[in-house]
DOSELUM-927488 format. One line per field, with one value per atom (N, C-alpha, C): residue number from 0; y, x, z; atom name. Coordinates in steps of 0.1 Angstrom, whole numbers, plus 5000, padded with zeros to 4 digits. Layout:
BEGIN
n = NUM;...
yy = Y;...
xx = X;...
zz = Z;...
atom = CA;...
***
This chain:
BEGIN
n = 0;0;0;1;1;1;2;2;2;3;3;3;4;4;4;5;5;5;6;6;6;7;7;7;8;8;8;9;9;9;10;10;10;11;11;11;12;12;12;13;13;13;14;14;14;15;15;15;16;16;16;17;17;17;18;18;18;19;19;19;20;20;20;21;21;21;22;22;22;23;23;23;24;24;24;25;25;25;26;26;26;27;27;27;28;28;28;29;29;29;30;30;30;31;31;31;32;32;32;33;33;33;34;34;34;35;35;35;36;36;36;37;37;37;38;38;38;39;39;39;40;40;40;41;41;41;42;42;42;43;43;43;44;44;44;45;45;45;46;46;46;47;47;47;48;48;48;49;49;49;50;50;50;51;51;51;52;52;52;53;53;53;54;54;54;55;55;55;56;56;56;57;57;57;58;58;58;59;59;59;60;60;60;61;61;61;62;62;62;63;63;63;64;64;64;65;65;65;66;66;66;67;67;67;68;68;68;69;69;69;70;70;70;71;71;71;72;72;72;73;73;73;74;74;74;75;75;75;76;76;76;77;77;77;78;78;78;79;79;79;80;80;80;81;81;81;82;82;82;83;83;83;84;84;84;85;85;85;86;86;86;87;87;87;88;88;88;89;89;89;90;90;90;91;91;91;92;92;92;93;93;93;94;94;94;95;95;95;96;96;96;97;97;97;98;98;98;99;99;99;100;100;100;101;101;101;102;102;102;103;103;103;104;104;104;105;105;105;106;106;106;107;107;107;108;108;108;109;109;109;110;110;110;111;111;111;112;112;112;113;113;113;114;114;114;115;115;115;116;116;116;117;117;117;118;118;118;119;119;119;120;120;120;121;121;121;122;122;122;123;123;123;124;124;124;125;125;125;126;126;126;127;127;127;128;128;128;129;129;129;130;130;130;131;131;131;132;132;132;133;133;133;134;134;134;135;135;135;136;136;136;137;137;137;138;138;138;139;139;139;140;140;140;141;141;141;142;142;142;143;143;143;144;144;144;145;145;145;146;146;146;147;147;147;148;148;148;149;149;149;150;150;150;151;151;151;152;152;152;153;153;153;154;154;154;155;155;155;156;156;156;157;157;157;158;158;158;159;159;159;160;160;160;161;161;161;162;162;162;163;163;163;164;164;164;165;165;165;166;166;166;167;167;167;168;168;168;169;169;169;170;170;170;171;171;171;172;172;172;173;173;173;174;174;174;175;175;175;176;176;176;177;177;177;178;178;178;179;179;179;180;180;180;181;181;181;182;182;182;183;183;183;184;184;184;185;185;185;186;186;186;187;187;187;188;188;188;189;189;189;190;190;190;191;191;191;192;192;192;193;193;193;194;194;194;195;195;195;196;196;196;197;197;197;198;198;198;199;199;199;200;200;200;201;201;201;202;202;202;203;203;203;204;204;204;205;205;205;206;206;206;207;207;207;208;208;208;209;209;209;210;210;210;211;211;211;212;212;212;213;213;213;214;214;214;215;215;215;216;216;216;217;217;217;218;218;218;219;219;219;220;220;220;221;221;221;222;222;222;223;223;223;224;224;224;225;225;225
yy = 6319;6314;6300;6296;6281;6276;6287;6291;6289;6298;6303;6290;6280;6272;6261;6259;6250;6251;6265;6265;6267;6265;6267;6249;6243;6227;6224;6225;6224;6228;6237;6246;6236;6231;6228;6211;6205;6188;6186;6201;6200;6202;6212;6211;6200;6193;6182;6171;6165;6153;6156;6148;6153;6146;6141;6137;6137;6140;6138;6123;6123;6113;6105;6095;6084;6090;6086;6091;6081;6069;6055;6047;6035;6030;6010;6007;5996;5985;5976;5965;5957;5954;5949;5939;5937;5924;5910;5899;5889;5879;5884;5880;5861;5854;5846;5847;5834;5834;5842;5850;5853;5866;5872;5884;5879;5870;5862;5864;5872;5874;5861;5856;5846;5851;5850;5854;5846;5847;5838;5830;5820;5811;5810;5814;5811;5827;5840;5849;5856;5854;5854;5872;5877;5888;5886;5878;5873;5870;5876;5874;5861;5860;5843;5841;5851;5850;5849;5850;5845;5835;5822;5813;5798;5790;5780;5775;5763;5762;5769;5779;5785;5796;5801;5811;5801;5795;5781;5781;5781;5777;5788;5797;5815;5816;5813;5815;5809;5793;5781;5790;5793;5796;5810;5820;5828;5829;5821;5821;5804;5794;5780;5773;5767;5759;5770;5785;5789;5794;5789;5797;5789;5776;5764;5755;5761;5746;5740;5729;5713;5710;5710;5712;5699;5686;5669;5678;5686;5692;5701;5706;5711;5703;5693;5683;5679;5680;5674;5658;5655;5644;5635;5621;5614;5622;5623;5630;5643;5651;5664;5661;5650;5647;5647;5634;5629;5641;5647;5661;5670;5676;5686;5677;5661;5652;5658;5654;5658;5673;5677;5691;5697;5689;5694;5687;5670;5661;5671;5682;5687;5699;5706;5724;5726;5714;5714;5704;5699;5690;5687;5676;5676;5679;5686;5688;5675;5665;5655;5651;5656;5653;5664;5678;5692;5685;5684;5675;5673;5659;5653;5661;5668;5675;5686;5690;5701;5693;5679;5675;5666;5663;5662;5666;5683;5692;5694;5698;5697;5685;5673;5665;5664;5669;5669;5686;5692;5705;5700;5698;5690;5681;5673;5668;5674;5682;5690;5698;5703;5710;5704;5692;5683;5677;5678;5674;5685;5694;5708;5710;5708;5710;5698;5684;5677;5676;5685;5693;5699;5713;5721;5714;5705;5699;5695;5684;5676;5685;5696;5706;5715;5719;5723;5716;5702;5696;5692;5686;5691;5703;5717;5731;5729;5723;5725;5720;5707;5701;5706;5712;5720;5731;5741;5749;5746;5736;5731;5727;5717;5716;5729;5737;5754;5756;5760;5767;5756;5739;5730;5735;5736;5735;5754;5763;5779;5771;5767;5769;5759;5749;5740;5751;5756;5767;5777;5781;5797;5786;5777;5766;5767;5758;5760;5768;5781;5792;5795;5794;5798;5788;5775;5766;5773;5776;5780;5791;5800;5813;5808;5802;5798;5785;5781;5776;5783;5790;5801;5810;5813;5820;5816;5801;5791;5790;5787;5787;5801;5811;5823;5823;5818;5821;5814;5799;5792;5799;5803;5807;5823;5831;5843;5837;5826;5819;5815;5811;5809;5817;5826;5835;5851;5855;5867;5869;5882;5890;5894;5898;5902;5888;5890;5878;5879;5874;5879;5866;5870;5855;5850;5856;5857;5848;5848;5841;5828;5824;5807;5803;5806;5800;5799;5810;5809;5797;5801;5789;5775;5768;5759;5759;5763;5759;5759;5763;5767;5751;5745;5730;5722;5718;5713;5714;5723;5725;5719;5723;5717;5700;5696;5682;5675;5682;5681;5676;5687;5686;5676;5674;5664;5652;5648;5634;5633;5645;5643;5640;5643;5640;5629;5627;5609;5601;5606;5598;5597;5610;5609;5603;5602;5592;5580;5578;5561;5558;5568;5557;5565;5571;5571;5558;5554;5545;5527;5533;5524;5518;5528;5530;5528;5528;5527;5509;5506;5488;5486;5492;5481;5481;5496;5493;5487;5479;5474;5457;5457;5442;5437;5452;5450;5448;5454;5449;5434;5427;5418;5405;5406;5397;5395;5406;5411;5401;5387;5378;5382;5382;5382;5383;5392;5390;5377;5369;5356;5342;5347;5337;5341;5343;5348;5337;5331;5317;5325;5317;5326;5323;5327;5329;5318;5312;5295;5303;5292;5291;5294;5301;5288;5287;5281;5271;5281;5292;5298;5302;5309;5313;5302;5288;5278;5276
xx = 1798;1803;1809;1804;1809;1817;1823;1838;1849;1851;1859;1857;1852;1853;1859;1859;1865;1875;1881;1893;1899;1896;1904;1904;1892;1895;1905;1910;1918;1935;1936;1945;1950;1940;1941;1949;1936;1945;1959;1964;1977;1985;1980;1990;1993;1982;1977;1985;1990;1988;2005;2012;2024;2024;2010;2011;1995;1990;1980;1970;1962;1952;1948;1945;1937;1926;1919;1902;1897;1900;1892;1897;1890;1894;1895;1911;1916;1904;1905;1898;1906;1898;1904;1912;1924;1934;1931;1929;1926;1936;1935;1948;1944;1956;1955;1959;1968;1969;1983;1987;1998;2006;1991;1988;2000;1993;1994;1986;1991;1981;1983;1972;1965;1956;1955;1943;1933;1925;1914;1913;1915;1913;1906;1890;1879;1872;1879;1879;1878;1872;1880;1886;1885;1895;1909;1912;1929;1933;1950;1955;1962;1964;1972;1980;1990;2005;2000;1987;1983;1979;1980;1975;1987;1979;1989;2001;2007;2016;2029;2033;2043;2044;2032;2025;2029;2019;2022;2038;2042;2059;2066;2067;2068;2064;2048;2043;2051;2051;2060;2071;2081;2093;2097;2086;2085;2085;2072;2066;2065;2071;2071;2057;2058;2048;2034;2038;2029;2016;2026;2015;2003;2003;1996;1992;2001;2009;2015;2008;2016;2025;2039;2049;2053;2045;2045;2033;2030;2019;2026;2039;2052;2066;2062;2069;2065;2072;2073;2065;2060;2052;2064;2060;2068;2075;2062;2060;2072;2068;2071;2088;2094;2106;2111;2106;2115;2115;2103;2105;2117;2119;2132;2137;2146;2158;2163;2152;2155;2157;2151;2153;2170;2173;2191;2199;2191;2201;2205;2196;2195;2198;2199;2206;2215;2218;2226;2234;2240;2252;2262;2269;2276;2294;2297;2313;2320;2322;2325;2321;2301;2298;2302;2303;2309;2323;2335;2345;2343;2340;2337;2332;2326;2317;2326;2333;2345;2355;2359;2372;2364;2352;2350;2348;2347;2346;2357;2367;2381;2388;2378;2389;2384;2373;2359;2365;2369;2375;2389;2395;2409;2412;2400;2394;2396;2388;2386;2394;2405;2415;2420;2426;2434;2423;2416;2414;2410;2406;2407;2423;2433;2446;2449;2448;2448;2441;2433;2427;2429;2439;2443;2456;2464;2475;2475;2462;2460;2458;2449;2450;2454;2464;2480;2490;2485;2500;2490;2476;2472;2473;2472;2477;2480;2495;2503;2496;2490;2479;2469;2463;2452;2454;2465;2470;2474;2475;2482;2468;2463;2448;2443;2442;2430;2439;2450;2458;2457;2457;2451;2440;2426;2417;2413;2421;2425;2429;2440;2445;2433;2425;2420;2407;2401;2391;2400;2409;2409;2417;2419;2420;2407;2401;2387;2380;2380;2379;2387;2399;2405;2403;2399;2393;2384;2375;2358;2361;2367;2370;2376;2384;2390;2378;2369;2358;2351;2349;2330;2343;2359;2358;2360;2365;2366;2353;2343;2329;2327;2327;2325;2331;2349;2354;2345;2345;2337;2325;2314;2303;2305;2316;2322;2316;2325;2331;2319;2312;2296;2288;2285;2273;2281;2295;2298;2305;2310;2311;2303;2291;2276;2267;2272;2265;2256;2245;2232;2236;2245;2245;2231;2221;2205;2199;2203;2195;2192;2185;2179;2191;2195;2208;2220;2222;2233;2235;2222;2223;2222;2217;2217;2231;2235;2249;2260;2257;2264;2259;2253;2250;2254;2256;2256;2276;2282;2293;2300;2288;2296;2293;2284;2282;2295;2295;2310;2323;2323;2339;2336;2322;2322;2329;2322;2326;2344;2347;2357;2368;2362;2372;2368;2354;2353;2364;2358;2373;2387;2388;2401;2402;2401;2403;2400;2392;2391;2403;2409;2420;2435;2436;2442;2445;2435;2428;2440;2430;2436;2451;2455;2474;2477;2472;2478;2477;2464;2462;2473;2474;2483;2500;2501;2515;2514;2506;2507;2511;2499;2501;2513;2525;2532;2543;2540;2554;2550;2536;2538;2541;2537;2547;2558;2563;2583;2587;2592;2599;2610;2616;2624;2638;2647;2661;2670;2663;2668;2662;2653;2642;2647;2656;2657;2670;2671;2683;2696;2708;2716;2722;2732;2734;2745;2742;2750;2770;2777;2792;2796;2802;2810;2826;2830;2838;2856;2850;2864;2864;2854;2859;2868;2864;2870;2886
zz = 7555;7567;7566;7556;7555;7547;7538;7534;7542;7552;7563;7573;7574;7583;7575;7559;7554;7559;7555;7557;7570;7574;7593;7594;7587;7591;7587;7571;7558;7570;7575;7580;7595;7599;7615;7609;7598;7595;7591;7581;7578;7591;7602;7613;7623;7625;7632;7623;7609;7607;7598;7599;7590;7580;7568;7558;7556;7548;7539;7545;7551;7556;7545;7544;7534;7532;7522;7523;7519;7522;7523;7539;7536;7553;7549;7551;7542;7551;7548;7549;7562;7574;7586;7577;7586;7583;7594;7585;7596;7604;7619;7624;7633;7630;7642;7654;7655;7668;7672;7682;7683;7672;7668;7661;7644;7637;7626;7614;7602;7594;7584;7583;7575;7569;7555;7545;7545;7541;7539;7528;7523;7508;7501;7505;7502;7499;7502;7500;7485;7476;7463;7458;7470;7467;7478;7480;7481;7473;7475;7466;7461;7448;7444;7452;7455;7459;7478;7479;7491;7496;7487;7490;7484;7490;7482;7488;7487;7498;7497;7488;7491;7497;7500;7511;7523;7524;7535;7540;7531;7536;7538;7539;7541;7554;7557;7573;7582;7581;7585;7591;7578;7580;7585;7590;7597;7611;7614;7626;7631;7623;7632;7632;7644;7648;7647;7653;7661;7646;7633;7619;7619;7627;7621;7609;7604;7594;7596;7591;7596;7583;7586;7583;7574;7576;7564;7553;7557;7542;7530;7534;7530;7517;7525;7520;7505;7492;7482;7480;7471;7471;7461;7459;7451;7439;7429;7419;7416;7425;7423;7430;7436;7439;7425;7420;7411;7398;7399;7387;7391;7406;7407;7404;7408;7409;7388;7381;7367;7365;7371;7370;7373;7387;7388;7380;7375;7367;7354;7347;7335;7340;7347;7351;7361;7364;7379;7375;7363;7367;7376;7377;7389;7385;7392;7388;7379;7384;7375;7360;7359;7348;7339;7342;7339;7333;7342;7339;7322;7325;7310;7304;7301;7293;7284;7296;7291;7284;7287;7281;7268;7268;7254;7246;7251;7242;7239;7245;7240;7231;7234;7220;7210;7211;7196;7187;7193;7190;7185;7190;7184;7171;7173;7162;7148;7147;7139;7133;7143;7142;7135;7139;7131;7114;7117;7099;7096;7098;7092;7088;7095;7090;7082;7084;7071;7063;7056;7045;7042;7046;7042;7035;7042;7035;7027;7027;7013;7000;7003;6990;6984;6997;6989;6983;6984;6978;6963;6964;6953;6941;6950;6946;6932;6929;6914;6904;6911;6896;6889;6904;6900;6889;6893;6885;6873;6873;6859;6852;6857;6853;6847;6855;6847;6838;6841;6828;6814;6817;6805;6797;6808;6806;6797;6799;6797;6783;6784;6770;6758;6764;6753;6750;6762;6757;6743;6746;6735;6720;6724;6715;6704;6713;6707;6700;6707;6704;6688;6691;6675;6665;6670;6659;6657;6662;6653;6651;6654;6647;6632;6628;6621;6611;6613;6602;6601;6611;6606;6594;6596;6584;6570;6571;6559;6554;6563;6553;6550;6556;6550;6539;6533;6521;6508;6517;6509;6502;6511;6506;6500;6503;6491;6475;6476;6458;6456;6463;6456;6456;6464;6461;6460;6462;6458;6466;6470;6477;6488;6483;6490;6494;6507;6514;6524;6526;6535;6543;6553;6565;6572;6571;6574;6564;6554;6546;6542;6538;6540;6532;6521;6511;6519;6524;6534;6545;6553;6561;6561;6543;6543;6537;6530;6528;6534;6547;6556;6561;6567;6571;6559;6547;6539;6543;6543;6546;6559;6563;6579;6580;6575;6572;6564;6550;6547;6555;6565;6572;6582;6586;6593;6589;6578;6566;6570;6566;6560;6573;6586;6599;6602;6599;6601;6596;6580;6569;6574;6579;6583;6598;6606;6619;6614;6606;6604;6594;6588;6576;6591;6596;6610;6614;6621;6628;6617;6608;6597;6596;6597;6596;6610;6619;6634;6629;6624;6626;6618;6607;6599;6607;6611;6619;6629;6635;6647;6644;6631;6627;6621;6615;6609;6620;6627;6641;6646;6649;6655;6647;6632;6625;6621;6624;6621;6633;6630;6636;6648;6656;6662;6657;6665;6652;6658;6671;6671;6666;6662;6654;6645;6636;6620;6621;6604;6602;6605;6608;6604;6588;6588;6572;6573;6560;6560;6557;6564;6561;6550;6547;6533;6535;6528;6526;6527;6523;6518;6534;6537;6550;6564;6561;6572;6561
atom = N;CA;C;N;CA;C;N;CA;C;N;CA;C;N;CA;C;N;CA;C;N;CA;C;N;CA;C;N;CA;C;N;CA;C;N;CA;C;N;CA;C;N;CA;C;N;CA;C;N;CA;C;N;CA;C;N;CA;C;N;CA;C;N;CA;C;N;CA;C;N;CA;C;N;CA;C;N;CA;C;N;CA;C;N;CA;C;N;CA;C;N;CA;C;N;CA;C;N;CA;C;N;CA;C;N;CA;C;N;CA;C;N;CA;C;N;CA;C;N;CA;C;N;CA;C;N;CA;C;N;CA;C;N;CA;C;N;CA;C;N;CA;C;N;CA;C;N;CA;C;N;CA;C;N;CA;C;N;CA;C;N;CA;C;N;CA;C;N;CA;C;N;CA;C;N;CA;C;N;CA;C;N;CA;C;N;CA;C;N;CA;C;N;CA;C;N;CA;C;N;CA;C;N;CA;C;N;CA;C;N;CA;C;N;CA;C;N;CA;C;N;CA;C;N;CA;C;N;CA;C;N;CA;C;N;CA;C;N;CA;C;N;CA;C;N;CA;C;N;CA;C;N;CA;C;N;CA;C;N;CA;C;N;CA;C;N;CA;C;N;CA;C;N;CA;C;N;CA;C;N;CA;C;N;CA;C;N;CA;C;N;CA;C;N;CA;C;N;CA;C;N;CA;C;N;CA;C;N;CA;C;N;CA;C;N;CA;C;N;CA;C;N;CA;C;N;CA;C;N;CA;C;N;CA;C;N;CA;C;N;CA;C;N;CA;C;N;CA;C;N;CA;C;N;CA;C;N;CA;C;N;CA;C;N;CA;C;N;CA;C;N;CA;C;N;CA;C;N;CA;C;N;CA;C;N;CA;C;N;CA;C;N;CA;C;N;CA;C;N;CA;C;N;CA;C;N;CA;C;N;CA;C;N;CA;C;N;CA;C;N;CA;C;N;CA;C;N;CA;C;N;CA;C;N;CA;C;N;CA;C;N;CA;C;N;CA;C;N;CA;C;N;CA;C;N;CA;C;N;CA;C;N;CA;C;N;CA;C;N;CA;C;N;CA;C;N;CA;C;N;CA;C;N;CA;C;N;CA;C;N;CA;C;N;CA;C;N;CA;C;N;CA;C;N;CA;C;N;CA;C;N;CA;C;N;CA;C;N;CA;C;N;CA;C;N;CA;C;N;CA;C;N;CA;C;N;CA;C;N;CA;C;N;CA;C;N;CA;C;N;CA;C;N;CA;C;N;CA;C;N;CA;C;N;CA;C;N;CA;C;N;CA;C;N;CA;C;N;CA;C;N;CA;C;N;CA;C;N;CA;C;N;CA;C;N;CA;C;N;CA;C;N;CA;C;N;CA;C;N;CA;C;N;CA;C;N;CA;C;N;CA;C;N;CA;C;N;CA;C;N;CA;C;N;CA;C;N;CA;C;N;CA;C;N;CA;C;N;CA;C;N;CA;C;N;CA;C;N;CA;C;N;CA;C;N;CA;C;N;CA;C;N;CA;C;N;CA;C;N;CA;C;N;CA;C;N;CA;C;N;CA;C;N;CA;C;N;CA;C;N;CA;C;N;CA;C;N;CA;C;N;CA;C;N;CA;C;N;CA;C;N;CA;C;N;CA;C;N;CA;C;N;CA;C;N;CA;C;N;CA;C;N;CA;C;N;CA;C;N;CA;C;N;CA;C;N;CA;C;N;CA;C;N;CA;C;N;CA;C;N;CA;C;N;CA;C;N;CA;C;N;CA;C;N;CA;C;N;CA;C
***
């Protein structure tokens, strides 16, 4: 029997209600004056966004006088002035300072332009030297290069005529004679830049005593010629 009566209840609330009933019952709302909902502060199930003066300033600015906030309790304190005042000075500049701002970016950009372009000038007209430089500096390397290609084979001939044909370039004989050698040719470019050296002095000394050809006598008369 108590089946059949669910369902005629079940049957009769869907006809009766044109949505699904709550099955809880909300919490009275506390009104003031002039049917004003104000939360309670002290409530500690209110919400944050309930309290506080910018709740305060929302009722104010709804309902007026009639919310009962007193509207000098609204008002910003020294403090919190001078904090927005910085706050627009730094997010809110003023058209004028925008102005400047823009046109010193534009000459600081300019700037740059221009010595970025007289940089690029200066090291194109550089360019030829430079090239001529590596290609110097190209040719003294494979220079180099065919110098010492050209003694590692002289000591190699060298060291043929003394130890053979059959030569162990690994071996302690080898490699000291191989320094004994190279010490040699050292000597001998010493020697030679210094008697170089030598011959530059004496022709140098030899020109600054060579008299003048108008400091030199002239050559005496003689007699047959007058």
């Amino acid at each position: 029997m108590a089946l059949p009566m669910q369902r005629c209840w079940a049957r009769l609330r869907v006809l009766t209600l044109p949505w699904p009933a709550a099955g809880y019952h909300a919490r009275t709302r506390i009104w003031g004056l002039d049917r004003i909902y104000k939360p309670d502060p002290t409530d500690p199930e209110t919400k944050k966004w309930h309290k506080g003066p910018a709740y305060e300033a929302k009722l104010y600015g709804r309902h007026g006088s009639a919310s009962g906030v007193m509207p000098e309790t609204l008002w910003p304190s020294r403090e919190q002035l001078r904090a927005i005042e910085e706050e627009e000075k730094e997010w809110y500049p003023s058209l004028r300072e925008m102005l400047e701002q823009l046109e010193a970016k534009e000459r600081e950009e300019l700037r740059q332009k221009q010595e970025r372009e007289k940089l690029i000038a200066a090291n194109m007209a550089k360019m030829p030297q430079m090239v001529e430089d590596w290609r110097r500096a190209k040719r003294e390397v494979k220079q180099k290069a065919r110098e010492e290609k050209a003694r590692k084979e002289r000591l190699l001939a060298q060291a043929r005529e003394k130890f053979g044909t059959n030569v162990d370039f690994h071996s302690p004989k080898f490699q000291e004679l191989v320094k004994e050698l190279e010490k040699e040719e050292k000597k001998k470019m010493k020697a030679s830049k210094r008697k170089q050296k030598e011959e530059e002095r004496a022709a140098m000394a030899a020109v600054l005593n060579t008299p003048p050809a108008s400091a030199q006598p002239a050559a005496p008369v003689s007699d047959e010629s007058l």
